[in-house]
N, C-alpha and C positions, 0 to 999 in steps of 0.2 A: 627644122629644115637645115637641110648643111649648105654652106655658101662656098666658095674657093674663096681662103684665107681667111678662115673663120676659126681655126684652129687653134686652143692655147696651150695644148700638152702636147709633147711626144708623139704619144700612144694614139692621141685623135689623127693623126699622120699616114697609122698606118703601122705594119711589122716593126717590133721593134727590137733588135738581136745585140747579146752584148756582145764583147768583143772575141770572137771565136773562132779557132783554128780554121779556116774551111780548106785546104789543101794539106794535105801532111805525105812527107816525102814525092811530091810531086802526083799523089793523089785525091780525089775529089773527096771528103767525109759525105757518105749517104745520108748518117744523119742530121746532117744540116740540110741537105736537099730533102729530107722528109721534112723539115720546117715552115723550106720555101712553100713546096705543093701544099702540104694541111692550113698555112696561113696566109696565104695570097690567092686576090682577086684572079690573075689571069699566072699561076705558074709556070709553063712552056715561057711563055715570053719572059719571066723573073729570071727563070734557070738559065734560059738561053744568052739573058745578058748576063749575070753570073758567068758563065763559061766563057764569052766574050771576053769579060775582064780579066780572068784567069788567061788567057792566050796572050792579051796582051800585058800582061805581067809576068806572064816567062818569057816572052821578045824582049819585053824591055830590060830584064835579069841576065837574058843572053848577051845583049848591047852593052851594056854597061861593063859587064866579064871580056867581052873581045877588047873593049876600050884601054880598060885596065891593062890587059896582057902587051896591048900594041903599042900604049904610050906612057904607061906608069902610073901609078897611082897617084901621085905629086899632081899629075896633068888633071889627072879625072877630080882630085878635089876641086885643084883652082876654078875645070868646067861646070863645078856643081855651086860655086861661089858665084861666080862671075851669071848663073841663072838665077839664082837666088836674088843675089843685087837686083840684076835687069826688073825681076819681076817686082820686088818691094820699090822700085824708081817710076813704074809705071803702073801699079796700083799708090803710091800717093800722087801721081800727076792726076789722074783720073779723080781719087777725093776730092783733092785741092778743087776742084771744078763746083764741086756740091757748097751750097753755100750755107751758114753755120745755120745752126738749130737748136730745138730744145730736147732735149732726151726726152722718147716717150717711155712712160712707166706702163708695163705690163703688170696686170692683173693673175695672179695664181691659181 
């Protein structure tokens, strides 16, 4: 019987894709969406957030290009530092909270 969080591989997860083109030249590869549909539960809803993240990965690709153009590249590094920082400052405030432990050893 399956439980939620009873899973020790991968594969028991669910689809498992290596790392694969799925846009090329600003087009969708069909055969990675013949993947989705032949190996998922409910594909409309897999593809549809698929395409979702596709949109918002060309807005964010747009954003990033207007930024550059408007304030230099020098700016857009230091922005992309200066978020890097923030987040590695508030993911160890957040650890630091957890109080120490023992490593648990997974079984293979």
């Amino acid at each position: 019987m399956w439980a939620a969080g009873s899973s020790s591989t991968l594969y028991e997860e669910g689809i498992v894709i290596p790392p694969t083109l799925f846009v090329r030249k600003g087009v969708i590869e069909k055969g990675v969406l013949k993947v989705f549909e032949k190996e998922t539960r409910n594909p409309a809803e897999r593809i549809g957030d698929l395409n979702a993240q596709v949109g918002a990965n060309f807005l964010g690709a747009s954003r990033c290009i207007h930024f550059i153009r408007r304030y230099g590249e020098a700016a857009f590094d230091n922005f992309v530092d200066a978020i890097i920082d923030y987040s590695r400052s508030r993911v160890t405030a957040h650890l630091s909270a957890f109080p120490d432990g023992v490593p648990r050893q997974f079984s293979s």
